[in-house]
N, C-alpha and C positions, 0 to 999 in steps of 0.2 A: 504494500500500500504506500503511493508516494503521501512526502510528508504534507504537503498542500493540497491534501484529500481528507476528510475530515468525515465520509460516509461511504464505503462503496457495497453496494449493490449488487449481486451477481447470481444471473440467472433463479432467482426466486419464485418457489410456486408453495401457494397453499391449498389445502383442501379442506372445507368441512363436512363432514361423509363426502356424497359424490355429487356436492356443488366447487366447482372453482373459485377460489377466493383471489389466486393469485395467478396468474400466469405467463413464467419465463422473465420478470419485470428484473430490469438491470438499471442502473444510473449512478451517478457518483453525487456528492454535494461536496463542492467546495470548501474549505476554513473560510471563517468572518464572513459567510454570506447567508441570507435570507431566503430559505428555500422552500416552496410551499407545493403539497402535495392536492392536487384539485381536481375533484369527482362530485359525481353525483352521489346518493347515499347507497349503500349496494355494487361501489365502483373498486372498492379492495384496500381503499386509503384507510381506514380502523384498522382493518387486519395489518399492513403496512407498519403504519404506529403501533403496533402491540407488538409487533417482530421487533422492531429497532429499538424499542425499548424493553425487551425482554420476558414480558409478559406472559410470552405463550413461545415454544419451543419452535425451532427451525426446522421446518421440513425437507426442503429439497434449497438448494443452491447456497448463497455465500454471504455472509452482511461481517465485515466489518467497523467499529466507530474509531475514530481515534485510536486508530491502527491496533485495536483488541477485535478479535474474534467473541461474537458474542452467544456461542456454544462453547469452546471453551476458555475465554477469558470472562466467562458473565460477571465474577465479582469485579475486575476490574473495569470493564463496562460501566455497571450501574456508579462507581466510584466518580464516572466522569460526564456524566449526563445529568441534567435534569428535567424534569418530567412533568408537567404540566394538563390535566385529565381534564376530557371535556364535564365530566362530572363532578362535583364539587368533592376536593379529598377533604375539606379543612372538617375539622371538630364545630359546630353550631354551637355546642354548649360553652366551648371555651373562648378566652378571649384570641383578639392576635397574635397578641404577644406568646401566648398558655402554646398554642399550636406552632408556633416559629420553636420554641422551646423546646416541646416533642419530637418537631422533626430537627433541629440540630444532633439532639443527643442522638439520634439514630443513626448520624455520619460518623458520631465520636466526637462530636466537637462541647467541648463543658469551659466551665469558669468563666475570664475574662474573655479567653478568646468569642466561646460564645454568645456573652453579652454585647461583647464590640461588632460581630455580624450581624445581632437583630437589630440593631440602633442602625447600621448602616445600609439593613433591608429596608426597614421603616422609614429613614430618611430617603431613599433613593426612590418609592415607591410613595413617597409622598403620605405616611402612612403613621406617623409619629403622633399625633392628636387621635388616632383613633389603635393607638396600640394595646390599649388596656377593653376596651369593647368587645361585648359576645359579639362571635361572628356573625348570629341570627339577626341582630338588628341593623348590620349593611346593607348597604345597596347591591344591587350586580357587578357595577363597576368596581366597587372596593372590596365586594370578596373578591373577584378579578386579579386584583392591585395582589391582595394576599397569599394568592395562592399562587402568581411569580415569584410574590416576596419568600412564599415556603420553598419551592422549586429551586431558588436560585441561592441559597442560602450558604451551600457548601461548596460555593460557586465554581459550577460544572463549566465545562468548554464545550459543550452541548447539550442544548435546550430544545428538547421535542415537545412540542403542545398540539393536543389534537382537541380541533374545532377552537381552538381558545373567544373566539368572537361569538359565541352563540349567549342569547342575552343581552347582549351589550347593545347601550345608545350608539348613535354615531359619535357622540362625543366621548362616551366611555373608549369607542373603538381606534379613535384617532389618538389616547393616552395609551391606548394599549401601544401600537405601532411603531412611535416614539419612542418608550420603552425601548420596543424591541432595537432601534437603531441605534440608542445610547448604547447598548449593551456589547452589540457590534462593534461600534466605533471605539469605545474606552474600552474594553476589556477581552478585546478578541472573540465574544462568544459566537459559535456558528447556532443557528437556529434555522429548524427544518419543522415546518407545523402542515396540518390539512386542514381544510376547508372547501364548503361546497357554495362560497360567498364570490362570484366573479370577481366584484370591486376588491375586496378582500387581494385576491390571489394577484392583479393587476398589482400590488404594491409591492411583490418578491424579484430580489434579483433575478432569479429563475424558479420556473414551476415545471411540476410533470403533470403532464394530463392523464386521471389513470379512469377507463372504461370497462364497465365489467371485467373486470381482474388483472386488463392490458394496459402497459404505458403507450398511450397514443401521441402524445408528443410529449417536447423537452426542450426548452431554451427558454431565454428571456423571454416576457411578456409581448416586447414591442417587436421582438426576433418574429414572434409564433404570428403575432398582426398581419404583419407587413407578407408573409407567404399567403393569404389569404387574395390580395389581388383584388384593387378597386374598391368601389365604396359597394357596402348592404345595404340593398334595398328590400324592405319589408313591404308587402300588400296585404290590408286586411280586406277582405270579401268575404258574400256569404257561399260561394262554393267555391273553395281555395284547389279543391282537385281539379278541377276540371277546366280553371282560369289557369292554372300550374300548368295544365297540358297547351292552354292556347296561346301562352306566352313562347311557349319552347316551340311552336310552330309559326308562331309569326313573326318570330324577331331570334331564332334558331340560336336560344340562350340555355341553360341550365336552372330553369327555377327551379323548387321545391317544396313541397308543403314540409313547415317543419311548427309545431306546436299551434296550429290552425289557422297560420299564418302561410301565404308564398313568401317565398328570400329569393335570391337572387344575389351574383354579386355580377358589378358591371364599373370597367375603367369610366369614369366621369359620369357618376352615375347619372348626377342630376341631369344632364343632357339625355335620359331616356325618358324621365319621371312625363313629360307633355306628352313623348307619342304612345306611353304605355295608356295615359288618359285617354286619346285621343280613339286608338284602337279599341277599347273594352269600356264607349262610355255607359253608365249606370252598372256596370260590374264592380266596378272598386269601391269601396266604402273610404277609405282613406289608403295614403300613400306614403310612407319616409324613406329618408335615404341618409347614409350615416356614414364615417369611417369602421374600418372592419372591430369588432371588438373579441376581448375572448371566448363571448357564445358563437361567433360566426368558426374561431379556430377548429371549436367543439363540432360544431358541423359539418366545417371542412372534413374531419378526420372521423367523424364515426357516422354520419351521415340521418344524424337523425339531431336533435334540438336537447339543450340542457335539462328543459324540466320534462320532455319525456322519456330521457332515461332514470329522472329521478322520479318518476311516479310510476315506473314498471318495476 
């Protein structure tokens, strides 16, 4: 594993009985980057994060983190990671502080050192006026705040967080982020989290797109954009099949119905948006046309639209 690799990936398949969870999925994540694993729910990104952080046992292929094999290096693994669950781990009964407390002792960490890492969680997490508070009477955003503050405590060189935005304001979500790029920036941390939030996933240096248990793509955000070609243009109508078919015969394009919508994508799009009116008048109900975004990549590569692979 070179030393400016910080996850790699190799040939991974999971099974639960004789559903596919995973399959053949390879990639690397970089040191100091922001890597975001993006599916629909049922796309393999859980299973994914429970392999790499250790959770559930390796079946077929290869992971290691910080150049430990995490079959047989797991104790030194878990030593360098931190772990961030879309479910809340914290104690409700206890305060911040009470549960920052419990999980040091569990890396080994007591006395002053200890003391001097909560103050420094709390401080950095903005968290110091509500360090003595049950966890039960926070908001989302500040059990959020707490439950990096617990994660990041024995301050691992990678931070895996799965779903971490679920709950969350926009404003909560935009403190989260932040976070996450301080932590980058000052302290080297690599962080690799999933999410099934597009805007979300558009803010990682790099993402993998994973579909029913497949990596369908891999690169930066603006990378995975820019191969899609021209601007998306969306048609709402009330028969999208059969306008689908009459677009592709009269202007010999590639639309598609994709979530009850036709897409299309077209160089300069706006210059088709009048003759598609003009062609099909009282068929379209409305018409946009946009730069390519990360649902159009999702299309591109598995040919059917975000939210219905997330409602199959």
């Amino acid at each position: 594993m070179r030393p400016e690799i910080a996850v790699e990936v190799e040939n991974v398949s999971h099974h639960y009985g004789a559903r596919r969870a995973l399959d053949d999925v390879s990639f690397h994540v970089h040191q100091r980057e922001i890597f975001c694993f993006l599916g629909p729910n049922g796309g393999g990104k859980t299973t994914l994060f429970r392999l790499l952080s250790t959770l559930i046992p390796l079946e077929q292929g290869s992971i290691r983190l910080l150049g430990h094999d995490v079959t047989r290096e797991v104790t030194a693994v878990r030593a360098e990671i931190g772990v961030v669950f879309q479910a809340a781990s914290l104690d409700r009964k206890l305060t911040v502080k009470e549960n920052l407390r419990h999980q040091g002792r569990l890396y080994g960490l007591t006395g002053r050192l200890l003391e001097d890492r909560m103050q420094e969680m709390l401080a950095r997490l903005h968290l110091t006026d509500r360090a003595k508070d049950l966890v039960e009477t926070l908001s989302g955003g500040l059990r959020r705040r707490a439950e990096l503050a617990k994660g990041m405590l024995h301050r691992p060189r990678l931070l895996l967080m799965d779903e971490p935005s679920t709950g969350l304001d926009p404003a909560a979500r935009s403190d989260l982020w932040e976070y996450l790029r301080e932590i980058r920036e000052q302290d080297g941390v690599t962080v690799a989290l999933t999410t099934h939030l597009l805007e979300e996933a558009d803010k990682a240096d790099r993402l993998g797109i994973l579909n029913q248990g497949s990596l369908v793509a891999l690169d930066s955000p603006a990378n995975l954009r820019s191969e899609v070609g021209g601007d998306a243009i969306t048609i709402e109508t009330d028969d999208p099949a059969t306008l689908s078919e009459a677009v592709n015969a009269r202007f010999d394009g590639h639309a598609k119905v994709v979530d009850g919508s036709v897409r299309l994508e077209q160089p300069e799009g706006h210059r088709l948006i009048s003759r598609l009116c003009d062609a099909f008048p009282g068929r379209i109900r409305s018409i946009t046309v946009g730069r390519p975004t990360l649902e159009d990549v999702f299309i591109a590569r598995t040919g059917h639209g975000f939210r219905e692979a997330r409602d199959n």
